[in-house]
C-alpha positions in Angstrom: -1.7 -5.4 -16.2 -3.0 -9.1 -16.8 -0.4 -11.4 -15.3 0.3 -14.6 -13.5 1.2 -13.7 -9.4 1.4 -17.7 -8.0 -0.2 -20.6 -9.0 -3.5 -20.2 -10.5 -3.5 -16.6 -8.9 -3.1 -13.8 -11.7 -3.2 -10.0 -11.4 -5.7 -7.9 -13.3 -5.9 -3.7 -13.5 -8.6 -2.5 -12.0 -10.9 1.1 -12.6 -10.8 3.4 -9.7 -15.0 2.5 -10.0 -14.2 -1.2 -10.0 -11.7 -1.1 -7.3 -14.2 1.4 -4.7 -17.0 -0.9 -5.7 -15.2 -4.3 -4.2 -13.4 -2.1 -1.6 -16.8 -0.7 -0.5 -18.5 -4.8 -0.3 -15.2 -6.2 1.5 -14.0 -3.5 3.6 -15.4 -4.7 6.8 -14.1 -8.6 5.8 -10.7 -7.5 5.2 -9.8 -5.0 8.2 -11.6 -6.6 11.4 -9.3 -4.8 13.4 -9.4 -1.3 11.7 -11.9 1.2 13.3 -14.2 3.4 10.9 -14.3 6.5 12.0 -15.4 9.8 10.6 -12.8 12.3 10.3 -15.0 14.9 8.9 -17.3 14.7 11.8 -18.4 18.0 13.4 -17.1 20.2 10.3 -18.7 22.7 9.4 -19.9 24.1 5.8 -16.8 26.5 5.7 -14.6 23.9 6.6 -16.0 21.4 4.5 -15.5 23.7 1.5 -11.8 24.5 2.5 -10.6 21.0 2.7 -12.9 20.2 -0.7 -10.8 22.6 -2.4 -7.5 21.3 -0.9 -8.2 17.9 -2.0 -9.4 19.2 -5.6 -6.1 20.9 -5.6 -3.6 17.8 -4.7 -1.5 17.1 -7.8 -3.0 14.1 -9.8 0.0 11.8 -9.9 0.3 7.9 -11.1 -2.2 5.7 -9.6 -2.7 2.1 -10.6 -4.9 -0.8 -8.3 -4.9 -4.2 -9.4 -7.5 -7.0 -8.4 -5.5 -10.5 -7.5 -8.2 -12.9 -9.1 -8.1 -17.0 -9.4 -10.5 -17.4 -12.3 -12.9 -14.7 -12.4 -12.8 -14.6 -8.8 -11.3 -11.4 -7.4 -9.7 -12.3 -3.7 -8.3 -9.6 -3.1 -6.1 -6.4 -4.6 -3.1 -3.6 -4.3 -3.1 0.1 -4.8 -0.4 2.2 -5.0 0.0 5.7 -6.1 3.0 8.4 -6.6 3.0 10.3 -3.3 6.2 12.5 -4.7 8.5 12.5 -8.0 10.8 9.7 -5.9 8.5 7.7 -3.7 5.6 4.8 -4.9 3.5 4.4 -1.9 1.7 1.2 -1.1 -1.2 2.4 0.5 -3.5 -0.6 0.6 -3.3 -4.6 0.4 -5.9 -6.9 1.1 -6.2 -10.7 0.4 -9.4 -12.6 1.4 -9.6 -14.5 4.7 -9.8 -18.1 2.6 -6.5 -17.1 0.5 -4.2 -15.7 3.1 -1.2 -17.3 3.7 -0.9 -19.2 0.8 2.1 -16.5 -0.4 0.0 -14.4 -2.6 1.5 -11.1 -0.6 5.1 -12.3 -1.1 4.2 -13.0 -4.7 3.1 -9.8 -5.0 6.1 -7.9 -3.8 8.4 -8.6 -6.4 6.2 -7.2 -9.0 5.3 -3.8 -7.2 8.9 -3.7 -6.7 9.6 -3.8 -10.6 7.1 -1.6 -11.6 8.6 1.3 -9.4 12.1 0.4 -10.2 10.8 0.4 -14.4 9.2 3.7 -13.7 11.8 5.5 -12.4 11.2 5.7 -8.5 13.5 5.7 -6.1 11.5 4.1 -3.2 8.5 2.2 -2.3 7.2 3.5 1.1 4.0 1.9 3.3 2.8 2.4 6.5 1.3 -0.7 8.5 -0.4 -0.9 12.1 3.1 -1.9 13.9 1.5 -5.8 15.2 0.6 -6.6 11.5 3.2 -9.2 10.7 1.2 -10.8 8.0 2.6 -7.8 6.2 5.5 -6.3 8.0 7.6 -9.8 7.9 7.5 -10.3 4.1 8.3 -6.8 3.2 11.4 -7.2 5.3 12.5 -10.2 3.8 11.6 -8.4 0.0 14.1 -5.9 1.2 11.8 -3.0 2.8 13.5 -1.5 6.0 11.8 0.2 9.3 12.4 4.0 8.2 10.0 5.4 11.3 7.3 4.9 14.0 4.2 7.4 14.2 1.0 7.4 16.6 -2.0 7.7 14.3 -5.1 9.7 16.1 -7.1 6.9 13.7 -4.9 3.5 13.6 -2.8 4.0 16.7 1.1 3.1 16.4 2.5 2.4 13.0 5.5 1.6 11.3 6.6 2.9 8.2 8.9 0.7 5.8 10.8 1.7 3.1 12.0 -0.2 0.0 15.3 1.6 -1.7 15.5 0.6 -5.5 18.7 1.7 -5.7 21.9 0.3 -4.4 22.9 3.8 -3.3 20.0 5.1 -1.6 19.9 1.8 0.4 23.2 1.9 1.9 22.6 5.6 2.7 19.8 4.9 4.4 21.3 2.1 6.5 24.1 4.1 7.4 21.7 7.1 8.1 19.8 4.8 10.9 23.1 3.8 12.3 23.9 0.4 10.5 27.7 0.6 9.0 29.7 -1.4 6.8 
């Protein structure tokens, strides 16, 4: 993946290494409002050693992250991964603080959206704290719908969306939340 995402913006693949490395320097510039908290905390060695070999045990499915650079700058990236044979999830978007709203996200969309669609998924599905309109608002206009609500013992209340990529599964989805023709 090398291409152009708005302006002098272009998208780049990234490593899993490369990606963890930036993630790890920006984390705390990018998500002011997310809490870090140890989950793990208070295991102990059994425990541990249980949910090692559960994670070692989850399927290794598609994965791709890509860097959003202008020059050799990176500003910010996406990752997705397969979460089932159907369903791409988006599980994490960031764009600088100096580059936001500039329509790099809603730039963006369109090309997550093709990939699925040209790999064969039937949904895009990604989960956002429920008061993050930076995110939720273009993903409605690119065609995403609220598919569910969920407290978080992490994030607190969130709202799922859900992109259809076909025709039929969207109009059985809107008719399965209560919209009808």
């Amino acid at each position: 993946m090398n291409s152009p995402l708005l302006d002098d913006y272009k998208l780049r693949e990234l490593t899993v290494e490369e990606f963890y490395a930036v993630y790890s320097e920006r984390e705390s510039l990018y998500f002011t409002t997310s809490t870090r908290d140890d989950l793990d905390a208070g295991l102990q060695g059994e425990e541990r050693e249980r949910i090692a070999a559960r994670r070692a045990a989850f399927p290794h499915a598609e994965r791709f992250q890509w860097g959003i650079y202008i020059g050799d700058e990176i500003v910010g990236w996406t990752v997705a991964q397969q979460s089932d044979h159907d369903t791409l999830l988006m599980r994490n978007t960031a764009i600088d603080p100096a580059h936001r709203g500039k329509g790099l996200y809603t730039a963006l969309l369109p090309i997550v959206i093709e990939h699925a669609r040209s790999g064969g998924y039937q949904r895009i599905q990604s989960t956002h704290l429920a008061a993050n309109n930076a995110v939720i608002v273009p993903k409605l206009k690119a065609g995403f719908i609220i598919t569910g609500l969920n407290v978080n013992e992490k994030f607190g209340l969130l709202v799922t969306l859900t992109c259809f990529l076909t025709q039929g599964r969207h109009h059985l989805a809107l008719n399965r939340i209560g919209f009808r023709d």
